[in-house]
C-alpha positions in Angstrom: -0.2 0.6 -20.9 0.9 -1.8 -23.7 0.1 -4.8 -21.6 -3.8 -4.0 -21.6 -4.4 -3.0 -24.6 -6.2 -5.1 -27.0 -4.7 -4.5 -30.6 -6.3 -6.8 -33.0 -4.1 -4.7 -36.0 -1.4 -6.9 -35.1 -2.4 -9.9 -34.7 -0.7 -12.2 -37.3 -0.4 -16.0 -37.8 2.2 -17.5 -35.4 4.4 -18.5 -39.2 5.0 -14.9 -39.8 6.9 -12.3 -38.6 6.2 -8.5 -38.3 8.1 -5.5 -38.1 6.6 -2.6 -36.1 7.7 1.0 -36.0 8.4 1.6 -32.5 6.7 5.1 -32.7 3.7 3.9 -35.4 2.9 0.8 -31.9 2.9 3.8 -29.8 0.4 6.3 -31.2 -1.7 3.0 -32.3 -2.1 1.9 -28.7 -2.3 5.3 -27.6 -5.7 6.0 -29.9 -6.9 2.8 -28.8 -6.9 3.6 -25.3 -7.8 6.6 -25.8 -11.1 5.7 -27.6 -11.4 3.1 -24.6 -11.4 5.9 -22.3 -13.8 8.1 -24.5 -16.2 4.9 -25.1 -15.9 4.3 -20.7 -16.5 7.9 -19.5 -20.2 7.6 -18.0 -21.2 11.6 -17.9 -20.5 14.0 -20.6 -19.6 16.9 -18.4 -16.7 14.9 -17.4 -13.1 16.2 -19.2 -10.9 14.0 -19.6 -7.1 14.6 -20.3 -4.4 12.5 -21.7 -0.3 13.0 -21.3 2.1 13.8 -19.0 0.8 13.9 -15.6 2.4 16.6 -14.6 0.9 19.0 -17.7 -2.9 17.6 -17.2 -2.1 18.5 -13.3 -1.4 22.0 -14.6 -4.4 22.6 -16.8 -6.6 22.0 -14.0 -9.0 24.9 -12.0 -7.7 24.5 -8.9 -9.5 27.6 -7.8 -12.0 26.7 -4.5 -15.0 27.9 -6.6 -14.0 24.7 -8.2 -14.9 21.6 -6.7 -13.0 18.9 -9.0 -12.6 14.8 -9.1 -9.5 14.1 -10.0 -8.5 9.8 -10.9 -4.9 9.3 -11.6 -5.0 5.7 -13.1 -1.6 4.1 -13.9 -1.7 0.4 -15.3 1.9 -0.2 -14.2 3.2 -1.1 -10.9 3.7 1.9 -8.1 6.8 4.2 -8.5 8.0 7.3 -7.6 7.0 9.3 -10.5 3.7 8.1 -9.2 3.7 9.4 -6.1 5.3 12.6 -7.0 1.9 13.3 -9.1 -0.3 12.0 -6.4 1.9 14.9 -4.2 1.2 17.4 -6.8 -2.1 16.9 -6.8 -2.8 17.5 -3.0 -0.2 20.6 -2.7 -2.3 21.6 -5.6 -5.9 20.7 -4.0 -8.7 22.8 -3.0 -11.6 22.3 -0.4 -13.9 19.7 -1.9 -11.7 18.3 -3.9 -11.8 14.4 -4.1 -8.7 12.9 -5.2 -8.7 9.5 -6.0 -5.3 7.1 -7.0 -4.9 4.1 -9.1 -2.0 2.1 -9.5 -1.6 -2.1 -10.8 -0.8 -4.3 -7.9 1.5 -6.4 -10.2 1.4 -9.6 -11.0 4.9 -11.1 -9.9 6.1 -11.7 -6.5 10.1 -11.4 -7.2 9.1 -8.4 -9.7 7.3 -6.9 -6.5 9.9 -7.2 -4.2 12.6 -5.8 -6.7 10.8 -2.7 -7.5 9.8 -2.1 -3.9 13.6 -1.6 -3.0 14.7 0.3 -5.4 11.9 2.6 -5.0 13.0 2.8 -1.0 16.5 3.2 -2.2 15.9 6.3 -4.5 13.3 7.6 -2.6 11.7 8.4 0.9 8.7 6.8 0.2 8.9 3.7 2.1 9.9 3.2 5.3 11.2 0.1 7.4 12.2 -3.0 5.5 10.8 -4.4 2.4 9.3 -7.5 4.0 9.1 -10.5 0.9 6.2 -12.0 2.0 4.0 -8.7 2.1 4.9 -8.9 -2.0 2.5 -11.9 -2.0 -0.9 -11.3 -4.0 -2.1 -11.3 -1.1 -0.5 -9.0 0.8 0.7 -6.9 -1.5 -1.8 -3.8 -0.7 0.2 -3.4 2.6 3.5 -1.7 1.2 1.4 0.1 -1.3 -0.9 1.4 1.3 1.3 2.4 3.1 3.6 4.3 0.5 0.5 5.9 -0.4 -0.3 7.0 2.6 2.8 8.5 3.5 3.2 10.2 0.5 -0.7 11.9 1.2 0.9 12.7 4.6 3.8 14.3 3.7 1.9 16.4 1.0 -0.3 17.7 3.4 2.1 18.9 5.9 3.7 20.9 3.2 0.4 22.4 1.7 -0.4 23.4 5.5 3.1 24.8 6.1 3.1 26.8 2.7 -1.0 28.1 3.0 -0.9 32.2 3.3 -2.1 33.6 6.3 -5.7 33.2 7.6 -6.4 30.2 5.2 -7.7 27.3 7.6 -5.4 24.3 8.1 -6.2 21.5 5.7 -7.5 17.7 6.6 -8.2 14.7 4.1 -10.6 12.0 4.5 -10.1 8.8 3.4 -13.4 7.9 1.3 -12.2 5.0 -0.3 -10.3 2.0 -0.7 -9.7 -1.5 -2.4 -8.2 -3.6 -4.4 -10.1 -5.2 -7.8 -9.3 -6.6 -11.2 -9.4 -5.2 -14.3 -7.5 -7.5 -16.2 -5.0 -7.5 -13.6 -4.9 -6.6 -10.0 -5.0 -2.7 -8.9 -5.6 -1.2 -6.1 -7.0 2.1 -5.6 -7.0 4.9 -2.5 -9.3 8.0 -2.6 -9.7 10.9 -0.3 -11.3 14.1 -0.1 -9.7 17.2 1.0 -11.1 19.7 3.4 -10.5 21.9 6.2 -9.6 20.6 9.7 -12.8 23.1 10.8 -15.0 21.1 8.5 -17.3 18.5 9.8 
């Protein structure tokens, strides 16, 4: 988040020094983002909620009389507290939803590679080898795809094991994927969830 944001308060002349409050930086970048966010939103009907992924998750109308658009939009590199709010979402997810994920690509190689195995070390969310030349910018929406995709996978099976009797069996649909800039690389999956009956 701090690597985005534009925070002309602090700019000083390269001669001087500055002292920042930890906690003062924080809430500063945090209002300007937030105003970003405010200033981007392109329909007024649309709510949008800032914290902890997991409380904005829980606010939500999940209800199916509700038909919601959910973006999760992180500016820093895929982890697993990532994918465990993606999961969330889906177990959470009613018919018609449309779920769509964000994450940065990252913009180092080495960096890529790194956080890739640790991520299949403390997690189950990659499978096979961590290949160095799929961390290339070019290449790099394989492992991601891939993660993501698994984790949508395994979030399903659990919402279709866990639905109460005569509920239909959910499906998702991918609707959407790519990979753009916006000031630096991300790549973004979205898919909308329905039942397996629904055509």
């Amino acid at each position: 988040v701090l690597s985005t944001a534009k925070i002309e308060e602090l700019v000083v002349e390269p001669s001087k020094y500055i002292v920042v409050d930890k906690n003062i930086l924080q809430r500063e970048v945090q209002k300007i983002l937030t105003n970003r966010f405010v200033f981007n939103k392109p329909y007024g009907f649309i709510e949008l909620t800032f914290g902890e992924l997991s409380k904005a998750i829980d606010s939500i109308d999940w209800s199916e009389e509700q038909k919601n658009i959910i973006w999760i939009d992180y500016d820093e590199f895929i982890d697993g507290t990532q994918l465990l709010g993606l999961e969330k979402c889906i177990l959470n997810s009613s018919r018609g939803d449309l779920i769509l994920f964000s994450t940065s690509m990252g913009s180092n190689a080495d960096d890529r590679f790194d956080s890739l195995n640790e991520l299949k070390n403390t997690t189950n969310r990659i499978v096979g080898k961590v290949l160095k030349k799929e961390c290339d910018d070019r290449f790099i929406y394989r492992p991601i795809r891939k993660m993501v995709s698994n984790t949508i996978k395994a979030a399903l099976a659990k919402k279709n094991a866990a639905r109460p009797n005569g509920v239909p069996a959910y499906n998702i649909t991918n609707v959407l994927e790519c990979t753009y800039s916006d000031g630096m690389p991300m790549y973004t999956y979205g898919i909308i969830v329905h039942y397996r009956k629904d055509k």
